[in-house]
C-alpha positions as CSV (number, residue, x, y, z in Angstrom):
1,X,0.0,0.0,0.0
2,X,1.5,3.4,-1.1
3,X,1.5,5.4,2.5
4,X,2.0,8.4,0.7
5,X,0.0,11.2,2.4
6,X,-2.1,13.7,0.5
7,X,0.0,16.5,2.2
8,X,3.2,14.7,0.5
9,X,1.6,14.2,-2.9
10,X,0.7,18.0,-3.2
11,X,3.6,19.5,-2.5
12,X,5.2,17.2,-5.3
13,X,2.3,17.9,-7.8
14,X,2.7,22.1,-6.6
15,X,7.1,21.6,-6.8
16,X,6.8,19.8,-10.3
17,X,4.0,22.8,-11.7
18,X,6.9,25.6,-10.5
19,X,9.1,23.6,-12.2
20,X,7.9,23.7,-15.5
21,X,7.2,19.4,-15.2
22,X,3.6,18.9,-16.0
23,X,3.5,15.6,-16.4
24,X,5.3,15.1,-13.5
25,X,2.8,16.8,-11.7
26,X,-0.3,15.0,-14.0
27,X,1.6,11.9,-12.4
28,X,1.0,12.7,-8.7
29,X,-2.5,13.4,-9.5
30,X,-2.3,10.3,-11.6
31,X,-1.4,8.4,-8.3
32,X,-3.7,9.8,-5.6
33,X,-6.0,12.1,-6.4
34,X,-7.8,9.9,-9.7
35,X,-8.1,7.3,-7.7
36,X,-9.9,8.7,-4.9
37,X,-12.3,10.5,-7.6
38,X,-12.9,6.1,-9.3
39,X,-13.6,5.1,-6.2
40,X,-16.3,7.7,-5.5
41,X,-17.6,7.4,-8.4
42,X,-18.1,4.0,-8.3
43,X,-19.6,4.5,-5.0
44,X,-22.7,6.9,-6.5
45,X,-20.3,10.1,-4.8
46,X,-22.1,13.5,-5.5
47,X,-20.8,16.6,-4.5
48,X,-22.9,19.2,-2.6
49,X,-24.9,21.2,-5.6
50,X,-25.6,18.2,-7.4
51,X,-21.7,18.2,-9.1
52,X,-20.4,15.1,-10.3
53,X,-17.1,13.8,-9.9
54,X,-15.1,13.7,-13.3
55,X,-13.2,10.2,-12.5
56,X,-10.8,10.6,-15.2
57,X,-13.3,9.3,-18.1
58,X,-12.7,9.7,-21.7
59,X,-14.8,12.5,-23.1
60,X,-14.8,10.9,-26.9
61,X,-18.8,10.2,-28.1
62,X,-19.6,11.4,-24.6
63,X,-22.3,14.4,-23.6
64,X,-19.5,16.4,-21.4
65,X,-20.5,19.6,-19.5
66,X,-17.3,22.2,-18.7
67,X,-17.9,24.1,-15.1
68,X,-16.5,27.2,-14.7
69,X,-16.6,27.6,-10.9
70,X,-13.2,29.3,-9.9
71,X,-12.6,32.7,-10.9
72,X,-12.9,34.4,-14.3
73,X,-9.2,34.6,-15.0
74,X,-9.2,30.9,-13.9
75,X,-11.3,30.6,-16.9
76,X,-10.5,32.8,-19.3
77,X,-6.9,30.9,-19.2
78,X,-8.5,27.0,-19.1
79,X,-10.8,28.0,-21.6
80,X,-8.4,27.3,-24.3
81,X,-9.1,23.4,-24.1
82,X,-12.6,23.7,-24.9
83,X,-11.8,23.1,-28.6
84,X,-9.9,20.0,-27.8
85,X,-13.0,18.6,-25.8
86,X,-15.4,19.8,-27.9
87,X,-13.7,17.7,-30.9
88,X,-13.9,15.1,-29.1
89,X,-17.2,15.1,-26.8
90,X,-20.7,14.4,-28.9
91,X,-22.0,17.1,-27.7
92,X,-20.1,20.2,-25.2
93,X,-22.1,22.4,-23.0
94,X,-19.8,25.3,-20.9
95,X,-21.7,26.7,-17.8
96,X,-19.9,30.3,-17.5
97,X,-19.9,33.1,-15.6
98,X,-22.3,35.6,-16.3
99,X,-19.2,38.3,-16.9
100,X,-18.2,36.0,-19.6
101,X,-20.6,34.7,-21.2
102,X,-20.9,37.3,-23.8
103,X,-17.3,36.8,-24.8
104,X,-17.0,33.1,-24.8
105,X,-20.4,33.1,-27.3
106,X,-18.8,34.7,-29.6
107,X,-15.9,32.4,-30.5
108,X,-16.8,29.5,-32.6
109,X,-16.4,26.0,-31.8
110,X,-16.3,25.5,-28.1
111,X,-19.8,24.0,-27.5
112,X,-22.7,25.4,-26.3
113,X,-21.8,28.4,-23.8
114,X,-24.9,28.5,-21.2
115,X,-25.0,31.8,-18.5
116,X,-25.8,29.2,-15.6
117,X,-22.7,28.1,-14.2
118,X,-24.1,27.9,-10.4
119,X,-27.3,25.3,-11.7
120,X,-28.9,23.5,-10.6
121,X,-30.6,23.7,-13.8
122,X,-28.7,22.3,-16.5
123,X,-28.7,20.3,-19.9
124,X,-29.0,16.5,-19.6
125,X,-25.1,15.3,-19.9
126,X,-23.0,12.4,-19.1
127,X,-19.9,13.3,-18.0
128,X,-18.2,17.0,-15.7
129,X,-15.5,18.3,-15.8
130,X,-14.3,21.1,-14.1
131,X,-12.7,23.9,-16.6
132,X,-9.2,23.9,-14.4
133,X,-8.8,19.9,-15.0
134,X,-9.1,20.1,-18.5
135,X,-4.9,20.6,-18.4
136,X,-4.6,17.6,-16.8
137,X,-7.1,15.6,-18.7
138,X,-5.5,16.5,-22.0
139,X,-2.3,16.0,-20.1
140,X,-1.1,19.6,-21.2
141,X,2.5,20.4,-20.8
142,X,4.3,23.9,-21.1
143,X,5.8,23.2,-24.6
144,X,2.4,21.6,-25.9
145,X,-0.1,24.7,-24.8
146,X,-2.9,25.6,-27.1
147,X,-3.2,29.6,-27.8
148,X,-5.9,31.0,-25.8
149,X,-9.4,31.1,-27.5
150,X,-9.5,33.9,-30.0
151,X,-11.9,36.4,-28.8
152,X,-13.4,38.7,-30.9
153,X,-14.0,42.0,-28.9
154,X,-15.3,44.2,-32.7
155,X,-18.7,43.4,-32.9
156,X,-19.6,42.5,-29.0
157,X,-18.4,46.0,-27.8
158,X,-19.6,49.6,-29.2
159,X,-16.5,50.8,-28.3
160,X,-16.1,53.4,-31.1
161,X,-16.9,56.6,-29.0
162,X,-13.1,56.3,-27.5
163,X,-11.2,55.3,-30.7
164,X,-10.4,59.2,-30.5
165,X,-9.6,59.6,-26.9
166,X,-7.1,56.8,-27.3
167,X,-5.7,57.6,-30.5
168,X,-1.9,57.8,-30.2
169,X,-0.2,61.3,-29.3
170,X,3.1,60.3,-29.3
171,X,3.4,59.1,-26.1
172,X,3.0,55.0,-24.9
173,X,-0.5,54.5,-24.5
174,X,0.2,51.5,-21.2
175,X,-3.3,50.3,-19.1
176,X,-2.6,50.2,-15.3
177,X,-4.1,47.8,-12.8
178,X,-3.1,47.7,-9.3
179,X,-5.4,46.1,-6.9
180,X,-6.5,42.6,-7.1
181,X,-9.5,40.7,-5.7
182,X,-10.1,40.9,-2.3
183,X,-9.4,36.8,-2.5
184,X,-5.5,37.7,-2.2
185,X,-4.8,41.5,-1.5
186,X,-1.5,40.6,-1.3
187,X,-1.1,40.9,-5.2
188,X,-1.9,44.6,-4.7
189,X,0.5,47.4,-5.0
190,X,-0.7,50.4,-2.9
191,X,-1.4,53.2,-5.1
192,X,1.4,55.4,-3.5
193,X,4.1,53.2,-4.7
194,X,3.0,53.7,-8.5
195,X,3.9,57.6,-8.3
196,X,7.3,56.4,-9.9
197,X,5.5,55.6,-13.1
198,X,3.4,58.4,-13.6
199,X,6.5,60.7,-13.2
200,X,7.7,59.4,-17.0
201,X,7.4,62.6,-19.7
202,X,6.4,60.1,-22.8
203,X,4.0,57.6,-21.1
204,X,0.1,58.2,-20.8
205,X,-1.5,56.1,-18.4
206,X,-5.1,54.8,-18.9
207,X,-6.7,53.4,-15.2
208,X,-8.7,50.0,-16.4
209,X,-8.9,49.2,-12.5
210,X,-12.7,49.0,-11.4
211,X,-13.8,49.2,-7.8
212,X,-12.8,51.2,-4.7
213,X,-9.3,51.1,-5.7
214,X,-10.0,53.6,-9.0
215,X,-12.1,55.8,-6.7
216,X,-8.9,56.4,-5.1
217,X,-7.0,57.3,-8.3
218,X,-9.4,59.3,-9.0
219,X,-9.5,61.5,-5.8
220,X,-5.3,61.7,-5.6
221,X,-5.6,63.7,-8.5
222,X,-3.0,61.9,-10.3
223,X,-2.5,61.9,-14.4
224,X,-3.9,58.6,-15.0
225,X,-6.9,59.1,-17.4
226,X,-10.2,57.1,-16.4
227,X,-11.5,54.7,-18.3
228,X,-13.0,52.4,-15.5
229,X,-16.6,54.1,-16.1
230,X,-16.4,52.7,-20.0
231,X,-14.8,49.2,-18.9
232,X,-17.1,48.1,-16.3
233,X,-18.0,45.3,-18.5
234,X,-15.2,42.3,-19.8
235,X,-16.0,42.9,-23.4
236,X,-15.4,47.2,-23.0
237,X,-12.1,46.6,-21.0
238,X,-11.0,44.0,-24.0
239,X,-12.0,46.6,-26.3
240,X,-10.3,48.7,-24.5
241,X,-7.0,47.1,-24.5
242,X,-6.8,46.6,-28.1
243,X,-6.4,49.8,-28.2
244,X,-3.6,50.5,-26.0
245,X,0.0,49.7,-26.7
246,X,0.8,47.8,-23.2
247,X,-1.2,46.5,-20.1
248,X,0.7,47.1,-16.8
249,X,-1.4,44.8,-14.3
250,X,-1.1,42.7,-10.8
251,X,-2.2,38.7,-11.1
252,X,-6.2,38.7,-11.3
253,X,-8.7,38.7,-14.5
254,X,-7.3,41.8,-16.4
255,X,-3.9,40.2,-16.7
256,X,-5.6,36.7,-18.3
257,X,-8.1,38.7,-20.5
258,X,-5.0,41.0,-22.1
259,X,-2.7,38.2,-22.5
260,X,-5.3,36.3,-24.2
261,X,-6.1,39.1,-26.4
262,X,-2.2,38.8,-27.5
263,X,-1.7,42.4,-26.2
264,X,2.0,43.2,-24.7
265,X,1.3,42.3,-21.2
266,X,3.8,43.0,-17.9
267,X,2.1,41.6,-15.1
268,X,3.4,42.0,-11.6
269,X,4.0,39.3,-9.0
270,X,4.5,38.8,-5.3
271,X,7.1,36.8,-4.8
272,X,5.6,33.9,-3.7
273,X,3.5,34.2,-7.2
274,X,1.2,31.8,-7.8
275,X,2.0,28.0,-9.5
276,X,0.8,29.1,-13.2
277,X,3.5,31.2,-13.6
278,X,6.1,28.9,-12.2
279,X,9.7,29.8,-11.0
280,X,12.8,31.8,-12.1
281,X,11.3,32.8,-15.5
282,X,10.5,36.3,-17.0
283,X,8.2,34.8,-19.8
284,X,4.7,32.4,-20.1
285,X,4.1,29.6,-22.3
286,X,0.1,30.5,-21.1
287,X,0.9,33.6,-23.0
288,X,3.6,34.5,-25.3
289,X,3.0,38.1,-25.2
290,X,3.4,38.6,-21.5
291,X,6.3,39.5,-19.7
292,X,6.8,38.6,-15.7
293,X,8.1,41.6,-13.0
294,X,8.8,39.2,-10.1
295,X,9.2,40.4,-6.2
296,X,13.1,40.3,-5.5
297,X,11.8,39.9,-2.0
298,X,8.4,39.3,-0.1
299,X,6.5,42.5,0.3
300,X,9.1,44.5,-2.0
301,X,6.9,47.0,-4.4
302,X,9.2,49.5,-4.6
303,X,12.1,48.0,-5.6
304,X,10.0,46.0,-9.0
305,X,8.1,49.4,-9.6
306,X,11.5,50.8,-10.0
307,X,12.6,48.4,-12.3
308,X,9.5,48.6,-14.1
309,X,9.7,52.6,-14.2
310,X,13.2,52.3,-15.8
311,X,11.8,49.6,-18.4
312,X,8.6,52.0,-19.5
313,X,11.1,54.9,-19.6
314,X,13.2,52.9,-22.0
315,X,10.2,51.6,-23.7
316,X,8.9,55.0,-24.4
317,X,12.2,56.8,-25.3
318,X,11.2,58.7,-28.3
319,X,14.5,57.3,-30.2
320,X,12.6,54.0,-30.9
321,X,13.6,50.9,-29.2
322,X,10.0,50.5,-28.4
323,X,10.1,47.4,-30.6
324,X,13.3,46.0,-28.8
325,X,11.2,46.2,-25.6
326,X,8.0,44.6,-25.8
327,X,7.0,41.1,-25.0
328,X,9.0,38.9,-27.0
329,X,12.4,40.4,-27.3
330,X,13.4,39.3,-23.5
331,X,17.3,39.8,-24.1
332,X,16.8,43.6,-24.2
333,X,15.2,43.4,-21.0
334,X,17.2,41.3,-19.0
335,X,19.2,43.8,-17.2
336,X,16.1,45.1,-15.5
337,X,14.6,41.5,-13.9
């Protein structure tokens, strides 16, 4: 008998993810966690809200339903498998999040996207599967990532009334988000440390952040030009971002929805950053576009808004290594991880 402990087997599965090994990781799973989910199953196991244990069953010629049921950046960055399943499965039905469901509709072969992801209410189906376990059921791995879904922002948003405040002036156009969900404050930067930023001559700063946190942008007084009254919804702020030239963000929704947008992304982490985007690395296979800012030390803003500072001050330099700089050409920013 294995004697293994659950403990054990997650902090291999979580070491492995940081790693970059995936299938090491899909193998601790493999040897614990499936088999607990069989034996349920075979047991008639059903989770409190009438949820059904996915016990590690092939989708092919089945009726599969997809739950969304962690948080929208959760899904906006799972999502990409749904084609995958969807080729597979006899029929797909994906219960989003109301926020969402607008923008998943809109991209073509992923199933049938319902706005009902709490039920109980839902199509007849055979087989769940949670959104987030789809990497391990197609046994993903960080060199075998599908793109993110391709979402198509033109006709779902009537976002034409700011094509003239955003039009370029000269200056990089970068989006800012700062706070985070209440789920993990610690993501946040406090507004006071971003004064570096908004100091730089050739950068104009566009505030996508909604809640109490742009209220107090807006009351400091600071230059950051609000466009959290337009971007309420997640189809405006992705409109919105496709018009901008680079999204500056902390780890939540914003920094999944512009990465999957293929917009030149820098997203700051803590430095305990979450498993997704592993350890000692500066890019994301999740998101070729996107470049990491990592914590040098735990609670240490400053010191990676500095850094980032000195990278938007290159990135803007009117001389033009603004193509050097973006996502993509790492080398040139190397000097300032």
């Amino acid at each position: 008998m294995d004697a293994t402990t659950p403990h054990e087997v997650g902090a291999r599965w979580l070491a492995a993810m940081r790693a970059g090994d995936w299938e090491g990781a899909w193998r601790q799973t493999d040897r614990l966690e499936l088999p607990r989910r069989r034996a349920q199953h075979a047991a008639g196991f059903v989770r409190e809200a009438h949820h059904l244990v996915w016990d590690g069953s092939p989708f092919d010629g089945r009726s599969v339903l997809v739950r969304c049921e962690h948080g929208l950046g959760d899904t906006l960055q799972f999502s990409r498998f749904l084609p995958a399943v969807a080729a597979r499965a006899r029929e797909l039905h994906v219960m989003v999040q109301p926020p969402l469901v607008e923008l998943l509709r809109a991209v073509p072969g992923i199933g049938q996207v319902h706005n009902g992801w709490r039920g109980p209410d839902w199509p007849a189906h055979e087989l769940e599967v949670e959104v987030m376990e789809l990497a391990y059921a197609l046994r993903a791995s960080a060199d075998t990532l599908p793109p993110p879904l391709p979402f198509d922002t033109a006709a779902a948003s009537p976002f034409a009334d700011l094509d003239r405040s955003l039009r370029s002036d000269g200056r990089l156009r970068v989006g800012l988000l700062w706070a985070a969900s209440e789920w993990d404050p610690s993501r946040s930067i406090p507004l006071a440390q971003l004064r570096t930023l908004l100091d730089l001559p050739h950068v104009r700063f566009f505030g996508l952040q909604q809640g109490p946190a742009a209220l107090q942008a807006a009351a400091a007084g600071w230059p950051i030009e609000p466009l959290w009254d337009r971007t309420t919804s997640v189809v405006d702020a992705a409109a919105a971002m496709r018009h901008l030239d680079l999204v500056v963000c902390v780890d939540g929704m914003p920094a999944h929805l512009a990465g999957s947008l293929g917009r030149p992304t820098w997203l700051l982490l803590k430095h305990d950053a979450d498993w997704r985007w592993m350890d000692d690395r500066s890019d994301s296979p999740w998101y070729p576009a996107m470049r990491l800012w990592r914590q040098s030390r735990p609670g240490d803003w400053a010191s990676l808004v500095g850094r980032v500072a000195r990278g938007l001050q290159l990135l803007s330099d009117p001389t033009g290594r603004r193509g050097e700089l973006l996502p993509g050409n790492a080398p040139a920013l190397a000097t300032m991880s």
